[in-house]
N, CA, C and O atoms as a GROMACS GRO file, in nm:
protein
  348
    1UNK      N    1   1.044  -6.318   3.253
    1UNK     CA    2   0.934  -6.363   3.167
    1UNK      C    3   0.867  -6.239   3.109
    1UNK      O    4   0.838  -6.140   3.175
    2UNK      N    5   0.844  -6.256   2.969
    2UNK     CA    6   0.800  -6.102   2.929
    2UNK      C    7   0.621  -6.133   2.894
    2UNK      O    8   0.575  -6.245   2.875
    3UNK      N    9   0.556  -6.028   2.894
    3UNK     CA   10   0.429  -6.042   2.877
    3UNK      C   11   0.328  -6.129   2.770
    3UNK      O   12   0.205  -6.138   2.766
    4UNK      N   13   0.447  -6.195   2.674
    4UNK     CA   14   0.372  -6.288   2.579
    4UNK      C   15   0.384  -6.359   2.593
    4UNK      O   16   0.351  -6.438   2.504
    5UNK      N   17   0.452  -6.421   2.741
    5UNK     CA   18   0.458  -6.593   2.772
    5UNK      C   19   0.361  -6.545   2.871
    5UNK      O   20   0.252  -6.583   2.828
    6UNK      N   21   0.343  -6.482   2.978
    6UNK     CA   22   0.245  -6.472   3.072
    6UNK      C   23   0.128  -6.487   3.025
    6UNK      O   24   0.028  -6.522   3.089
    7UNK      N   25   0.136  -6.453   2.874
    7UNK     CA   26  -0.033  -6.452   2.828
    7UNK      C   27  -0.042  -6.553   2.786
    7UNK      O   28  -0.129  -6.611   2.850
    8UNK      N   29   0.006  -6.626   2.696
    8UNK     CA   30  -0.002  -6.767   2.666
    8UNK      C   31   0.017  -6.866   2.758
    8UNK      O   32   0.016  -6.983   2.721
    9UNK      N   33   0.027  -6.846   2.836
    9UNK     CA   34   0.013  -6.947   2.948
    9UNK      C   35  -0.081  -6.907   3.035
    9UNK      O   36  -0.096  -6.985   3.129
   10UNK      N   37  -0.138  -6.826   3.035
   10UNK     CA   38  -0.279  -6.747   3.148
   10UNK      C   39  -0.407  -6.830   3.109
   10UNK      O   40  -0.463  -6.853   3.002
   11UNK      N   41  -0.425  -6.855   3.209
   11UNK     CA   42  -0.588  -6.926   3.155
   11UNK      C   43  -0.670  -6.887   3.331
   11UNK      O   44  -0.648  -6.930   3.444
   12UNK      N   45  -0.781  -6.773   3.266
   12UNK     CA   46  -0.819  -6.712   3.375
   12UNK      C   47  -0.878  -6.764   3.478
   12UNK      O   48  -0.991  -6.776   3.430
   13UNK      N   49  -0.886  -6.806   3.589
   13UNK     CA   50  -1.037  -6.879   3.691
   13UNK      C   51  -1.030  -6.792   3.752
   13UNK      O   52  -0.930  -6.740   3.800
   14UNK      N   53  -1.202  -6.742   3.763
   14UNK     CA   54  -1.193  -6.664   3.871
   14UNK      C   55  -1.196  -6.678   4.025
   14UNK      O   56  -1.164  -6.598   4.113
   15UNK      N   57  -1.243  -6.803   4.030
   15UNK     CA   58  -1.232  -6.871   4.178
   15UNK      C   59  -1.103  -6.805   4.236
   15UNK      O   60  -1.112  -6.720   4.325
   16UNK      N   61  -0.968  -6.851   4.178
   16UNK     CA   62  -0.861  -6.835   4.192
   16UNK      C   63  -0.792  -6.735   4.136
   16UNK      O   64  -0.670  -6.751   4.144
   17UNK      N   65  -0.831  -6.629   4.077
   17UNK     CA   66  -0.799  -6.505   4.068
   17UNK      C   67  -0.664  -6.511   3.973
   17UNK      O   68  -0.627  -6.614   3.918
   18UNK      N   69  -0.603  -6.393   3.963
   18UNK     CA   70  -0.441  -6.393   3.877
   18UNK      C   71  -0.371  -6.428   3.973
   18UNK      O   72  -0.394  -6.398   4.090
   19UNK      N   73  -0.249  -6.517   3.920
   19UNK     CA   74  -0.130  -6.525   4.049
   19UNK      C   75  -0.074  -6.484   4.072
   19UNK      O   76  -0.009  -6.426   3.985
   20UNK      N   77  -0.036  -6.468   4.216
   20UNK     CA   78   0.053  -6.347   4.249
   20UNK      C   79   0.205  -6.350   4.126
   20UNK      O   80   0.245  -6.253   4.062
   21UNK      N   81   0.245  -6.444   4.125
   21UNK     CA   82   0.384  -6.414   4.038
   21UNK      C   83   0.342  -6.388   3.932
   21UNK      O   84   0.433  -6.337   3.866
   22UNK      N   85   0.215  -6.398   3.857
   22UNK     CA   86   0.216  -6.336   3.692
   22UNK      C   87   0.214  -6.209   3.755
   22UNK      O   88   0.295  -6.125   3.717
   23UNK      N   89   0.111  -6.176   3.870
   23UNK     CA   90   0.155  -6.006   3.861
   23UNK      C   91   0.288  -5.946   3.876
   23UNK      O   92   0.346  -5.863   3.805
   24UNK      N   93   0.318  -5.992   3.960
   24UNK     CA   94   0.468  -5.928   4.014
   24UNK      C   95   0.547  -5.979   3.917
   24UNK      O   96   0.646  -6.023   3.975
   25UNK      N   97   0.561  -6.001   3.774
   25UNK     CA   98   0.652  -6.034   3.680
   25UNK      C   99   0.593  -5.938   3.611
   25UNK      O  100   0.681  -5.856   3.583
   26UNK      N  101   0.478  -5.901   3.562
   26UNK     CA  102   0.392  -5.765   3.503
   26UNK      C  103   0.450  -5.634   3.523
   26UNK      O  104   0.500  -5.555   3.443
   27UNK      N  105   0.430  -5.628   3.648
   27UNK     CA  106   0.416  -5.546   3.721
   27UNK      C  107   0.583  -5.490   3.717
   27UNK      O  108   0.604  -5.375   3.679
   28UNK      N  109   0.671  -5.559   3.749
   28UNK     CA  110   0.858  -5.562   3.708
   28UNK      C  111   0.849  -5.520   3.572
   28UNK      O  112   0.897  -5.410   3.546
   29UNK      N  113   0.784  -5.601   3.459
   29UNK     CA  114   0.764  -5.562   3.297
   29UNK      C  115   0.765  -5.391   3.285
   29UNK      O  116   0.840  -5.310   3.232
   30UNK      N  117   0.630  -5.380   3.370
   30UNK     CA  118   0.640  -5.266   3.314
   30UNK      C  119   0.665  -5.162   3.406
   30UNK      O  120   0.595  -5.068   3.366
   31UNK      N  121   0.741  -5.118   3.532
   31UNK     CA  122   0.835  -5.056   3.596
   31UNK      C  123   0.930  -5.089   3.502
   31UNK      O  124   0.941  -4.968   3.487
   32UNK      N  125   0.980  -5.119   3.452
   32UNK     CA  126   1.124  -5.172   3.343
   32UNK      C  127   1.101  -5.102   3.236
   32UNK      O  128   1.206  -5.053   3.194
   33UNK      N  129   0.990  -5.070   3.160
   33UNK     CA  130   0.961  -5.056   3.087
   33UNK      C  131   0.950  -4.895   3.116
   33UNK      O  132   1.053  -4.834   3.089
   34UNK      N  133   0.852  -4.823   3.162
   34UNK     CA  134   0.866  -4.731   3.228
   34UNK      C  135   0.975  -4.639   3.246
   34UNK      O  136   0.988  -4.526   3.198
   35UNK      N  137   1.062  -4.711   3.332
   35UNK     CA  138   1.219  -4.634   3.395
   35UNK      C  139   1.294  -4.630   3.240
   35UNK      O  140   1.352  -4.522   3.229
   36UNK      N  141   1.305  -4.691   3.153
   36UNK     CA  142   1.363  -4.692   3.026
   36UNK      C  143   1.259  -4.566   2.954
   36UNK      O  144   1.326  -4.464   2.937
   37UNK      N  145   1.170  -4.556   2.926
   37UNK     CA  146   1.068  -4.432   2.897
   37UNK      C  147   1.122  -4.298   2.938
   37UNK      O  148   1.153  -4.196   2.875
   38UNK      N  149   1.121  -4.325   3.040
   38UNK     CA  150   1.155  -4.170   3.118
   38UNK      C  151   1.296  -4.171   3.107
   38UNK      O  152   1.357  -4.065   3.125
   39UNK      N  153   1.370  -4.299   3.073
   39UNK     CA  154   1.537  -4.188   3.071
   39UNK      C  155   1.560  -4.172   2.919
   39UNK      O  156   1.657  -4.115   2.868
   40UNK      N  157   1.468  -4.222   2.861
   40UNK     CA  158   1.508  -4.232   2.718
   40UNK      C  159   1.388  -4.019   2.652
   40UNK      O  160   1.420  -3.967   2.545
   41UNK      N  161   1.313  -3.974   2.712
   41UNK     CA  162   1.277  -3.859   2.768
   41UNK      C  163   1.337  -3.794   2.808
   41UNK      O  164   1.343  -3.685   2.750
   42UNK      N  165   1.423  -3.813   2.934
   42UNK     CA  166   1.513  -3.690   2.972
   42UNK      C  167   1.646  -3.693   2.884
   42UNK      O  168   1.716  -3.593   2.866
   43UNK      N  169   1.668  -3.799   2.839
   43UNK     CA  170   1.814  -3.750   2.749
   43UNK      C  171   1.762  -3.728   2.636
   43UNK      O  172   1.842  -3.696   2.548
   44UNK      N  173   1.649  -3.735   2.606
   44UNK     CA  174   1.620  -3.644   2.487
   44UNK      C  175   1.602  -3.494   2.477
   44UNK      O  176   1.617  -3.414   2.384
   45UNK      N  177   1.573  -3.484   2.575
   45UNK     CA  178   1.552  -3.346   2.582
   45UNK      C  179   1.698  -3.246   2.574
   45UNK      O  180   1.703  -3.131   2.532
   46UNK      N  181   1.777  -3.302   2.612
   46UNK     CA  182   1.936  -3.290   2.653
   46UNK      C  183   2.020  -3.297   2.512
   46UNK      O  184   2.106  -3.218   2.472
   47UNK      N  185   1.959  -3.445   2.433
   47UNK     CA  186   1.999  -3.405   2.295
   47UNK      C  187   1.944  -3.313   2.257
   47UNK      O  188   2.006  -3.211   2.229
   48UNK      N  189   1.838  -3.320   2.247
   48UNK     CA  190   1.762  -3.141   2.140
   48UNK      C  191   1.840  -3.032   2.202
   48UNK      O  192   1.874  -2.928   2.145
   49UNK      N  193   1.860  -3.059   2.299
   49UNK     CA  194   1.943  -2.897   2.339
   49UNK      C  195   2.058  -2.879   2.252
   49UNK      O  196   2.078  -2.774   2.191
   50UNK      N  197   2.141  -2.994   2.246
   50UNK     CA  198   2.292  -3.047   2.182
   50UNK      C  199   2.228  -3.002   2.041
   50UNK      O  200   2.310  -2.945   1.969
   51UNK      N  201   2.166  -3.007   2.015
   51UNK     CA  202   2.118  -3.012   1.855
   51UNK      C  203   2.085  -2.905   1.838
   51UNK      O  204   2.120  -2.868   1.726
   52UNK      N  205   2.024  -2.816   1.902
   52UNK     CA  206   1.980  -2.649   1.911
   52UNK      C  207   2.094  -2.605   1.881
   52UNK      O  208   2.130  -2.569   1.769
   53UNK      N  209   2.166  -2.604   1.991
   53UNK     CA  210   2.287  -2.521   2.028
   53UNK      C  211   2.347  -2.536   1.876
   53UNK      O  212   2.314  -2.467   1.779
   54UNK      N  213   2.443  -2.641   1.878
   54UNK     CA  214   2.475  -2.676   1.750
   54UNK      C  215   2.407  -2.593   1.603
   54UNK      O  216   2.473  -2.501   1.554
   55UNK      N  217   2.326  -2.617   1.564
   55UNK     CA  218   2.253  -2.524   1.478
   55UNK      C  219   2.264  -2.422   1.461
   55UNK      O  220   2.293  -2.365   1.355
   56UNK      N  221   2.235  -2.362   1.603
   56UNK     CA  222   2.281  -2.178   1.594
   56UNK      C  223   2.407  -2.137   1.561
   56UNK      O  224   2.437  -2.047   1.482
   57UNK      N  225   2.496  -2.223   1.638
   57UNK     CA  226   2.656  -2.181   1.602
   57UNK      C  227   2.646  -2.217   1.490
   57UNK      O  228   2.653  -2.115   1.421
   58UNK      N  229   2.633  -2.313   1.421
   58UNK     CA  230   2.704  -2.355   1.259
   58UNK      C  231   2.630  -2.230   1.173
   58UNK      O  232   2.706  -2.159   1.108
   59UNK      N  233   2.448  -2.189   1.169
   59UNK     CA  234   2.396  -2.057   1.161
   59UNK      C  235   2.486  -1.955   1.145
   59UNK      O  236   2.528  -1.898   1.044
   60UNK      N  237   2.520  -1.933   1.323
   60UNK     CA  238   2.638  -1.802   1.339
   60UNK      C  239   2.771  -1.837   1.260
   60UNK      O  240   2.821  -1.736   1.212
   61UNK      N  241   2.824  -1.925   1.240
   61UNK     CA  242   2.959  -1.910   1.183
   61UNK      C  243   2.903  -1.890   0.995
   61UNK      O  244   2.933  -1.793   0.926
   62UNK      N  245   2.832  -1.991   0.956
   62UNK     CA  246   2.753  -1.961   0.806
   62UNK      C  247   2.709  -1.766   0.762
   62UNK      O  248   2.728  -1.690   0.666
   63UNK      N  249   2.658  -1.759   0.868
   63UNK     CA  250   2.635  -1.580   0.852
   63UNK      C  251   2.748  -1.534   0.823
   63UNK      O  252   2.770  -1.479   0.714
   64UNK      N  253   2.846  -1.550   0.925
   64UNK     CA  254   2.943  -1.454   0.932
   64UNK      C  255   3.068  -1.512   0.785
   64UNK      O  256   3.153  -1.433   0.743
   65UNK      N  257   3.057  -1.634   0.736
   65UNK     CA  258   3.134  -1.606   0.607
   65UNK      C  259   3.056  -1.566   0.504
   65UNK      O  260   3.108  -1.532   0.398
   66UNK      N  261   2.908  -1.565   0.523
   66UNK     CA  262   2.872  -1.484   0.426
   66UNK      C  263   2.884  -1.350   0.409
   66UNK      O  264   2.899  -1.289   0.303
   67UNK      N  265   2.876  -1.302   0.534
   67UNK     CA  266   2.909  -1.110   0.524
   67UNK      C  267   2.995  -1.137   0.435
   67UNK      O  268   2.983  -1.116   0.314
   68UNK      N  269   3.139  -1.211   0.522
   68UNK     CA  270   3.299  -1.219   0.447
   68UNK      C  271   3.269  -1.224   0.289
   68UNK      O  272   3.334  -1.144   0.222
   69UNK      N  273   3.216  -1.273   0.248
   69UNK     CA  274   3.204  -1.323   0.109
   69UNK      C  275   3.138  -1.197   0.004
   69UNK      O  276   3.168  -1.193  -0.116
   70UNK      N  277   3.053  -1.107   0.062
   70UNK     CA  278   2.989  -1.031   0.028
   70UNK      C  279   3.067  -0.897   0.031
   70UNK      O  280   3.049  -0.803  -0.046
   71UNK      N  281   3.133  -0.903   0.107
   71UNK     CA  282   3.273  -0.773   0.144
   71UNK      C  283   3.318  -0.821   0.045
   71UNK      O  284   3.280  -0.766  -0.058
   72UNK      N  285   3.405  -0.929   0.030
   72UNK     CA  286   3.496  -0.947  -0.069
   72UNK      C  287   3.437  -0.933  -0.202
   72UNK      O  288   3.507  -0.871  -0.282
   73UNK      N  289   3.320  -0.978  -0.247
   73UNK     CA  290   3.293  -0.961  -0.369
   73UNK      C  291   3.249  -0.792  -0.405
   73UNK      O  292   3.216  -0.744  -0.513
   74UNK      N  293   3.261  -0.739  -0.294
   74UNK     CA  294   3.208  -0.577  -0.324
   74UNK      C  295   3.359  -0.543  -0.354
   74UNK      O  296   3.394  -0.511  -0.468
   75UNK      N  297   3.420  -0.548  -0.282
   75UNK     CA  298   3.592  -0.507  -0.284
   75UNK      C  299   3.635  -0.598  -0.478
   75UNK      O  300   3.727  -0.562  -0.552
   76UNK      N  301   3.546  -0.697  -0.502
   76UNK     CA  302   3.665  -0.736  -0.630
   76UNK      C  303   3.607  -0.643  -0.725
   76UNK      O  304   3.678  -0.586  -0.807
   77UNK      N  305   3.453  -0.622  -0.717
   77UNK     CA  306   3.306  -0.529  -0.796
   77UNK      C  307   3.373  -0.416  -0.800
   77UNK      O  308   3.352  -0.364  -0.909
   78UNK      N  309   3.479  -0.321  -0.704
   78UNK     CA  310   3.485  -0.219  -0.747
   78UNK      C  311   3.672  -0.212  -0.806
   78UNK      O  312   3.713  -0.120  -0.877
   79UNK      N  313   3.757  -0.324  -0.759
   79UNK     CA  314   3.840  -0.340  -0.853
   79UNK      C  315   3.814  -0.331  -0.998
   79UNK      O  316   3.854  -0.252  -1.084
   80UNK      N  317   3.733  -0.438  -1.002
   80UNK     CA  318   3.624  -0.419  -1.153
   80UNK      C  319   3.634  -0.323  -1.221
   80UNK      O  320   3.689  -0.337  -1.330
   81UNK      N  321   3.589  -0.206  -1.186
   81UNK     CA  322   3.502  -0.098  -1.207
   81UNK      C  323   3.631  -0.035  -1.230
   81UNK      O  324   3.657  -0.010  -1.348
   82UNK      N  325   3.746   0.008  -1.111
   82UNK     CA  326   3.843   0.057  -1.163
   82UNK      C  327   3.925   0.041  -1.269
   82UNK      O  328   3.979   0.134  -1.329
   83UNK      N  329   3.936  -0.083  -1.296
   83UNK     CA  330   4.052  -0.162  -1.367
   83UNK      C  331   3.970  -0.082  -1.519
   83UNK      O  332   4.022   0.010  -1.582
   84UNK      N  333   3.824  -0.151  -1.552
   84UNK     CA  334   3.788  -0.063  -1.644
   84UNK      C  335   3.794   0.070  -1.643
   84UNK      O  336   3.875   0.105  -1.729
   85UNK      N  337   3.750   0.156  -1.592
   85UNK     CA  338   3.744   0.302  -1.622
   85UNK      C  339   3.926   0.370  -1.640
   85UNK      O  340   3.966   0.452  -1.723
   86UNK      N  341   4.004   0.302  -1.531
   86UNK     CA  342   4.138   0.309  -1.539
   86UNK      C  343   4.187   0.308  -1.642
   86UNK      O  344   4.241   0.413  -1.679
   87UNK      N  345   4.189   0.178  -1.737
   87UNK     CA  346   4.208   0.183  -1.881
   87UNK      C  347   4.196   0.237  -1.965
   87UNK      O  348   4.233   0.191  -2.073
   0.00000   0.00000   0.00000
C-alpha cells in the first residue's frame, strides 16, 4: 500500500491513535524508499568516476592528435617553403 491510499483512507481519532499497520506500511514505504536513495547515490558516484576517467582519456588521446596534426602541418609549411624557394 503506498502512501496515497493510507492517506485517503486515514481519518484521524485520537482516542485511538494511528494504526499500527498504517505505520508499519509507512514506515516499509519509506525504508524502501530510502535503500533505493542511497544505492541510487553510491552508483552515482561510481558513474561520475566512469565519466571522469573517460573524459581525461578521450582529452589525452584529442591532445595528442593534435600535437600530430601540428607536426604535420609544420613539416607540409616547410615543404611549402622549399618547393617555392627551390623553384
Amino acid at each position: 500500500m503506498n502512501g496515497e491510499k493510507i492517506e485517503k483512507g486515514f481519518t484521524f481519532d485520537p482516542k485511538k491513535g494511528i494504526p499500527k499497520s498504517d505505520l508499519y506500511s509507512l514506515e516499509i514505504e519509506i525504508y524502501s524508499l530510502k535503500c533505493d536513495l542511497e544505492k541510487k547515490l553510491t552508483n552515482g558516484e561510481a558513474e561520475l568516476n566512469y565519466i571522469k576517467s573517460s573524459i581525461i582519456s578521450k582529452s589525452e588521446n584529442l591532445k595528442r592528435e593534435a600535437d600530430e596534426c601540428v607536426q604535420l602541418l609544420g613539416k607540409a609549411k616547410a615543404n611549402v617553403d622549399y618547393l617555392k624557394n627551390g623553384l
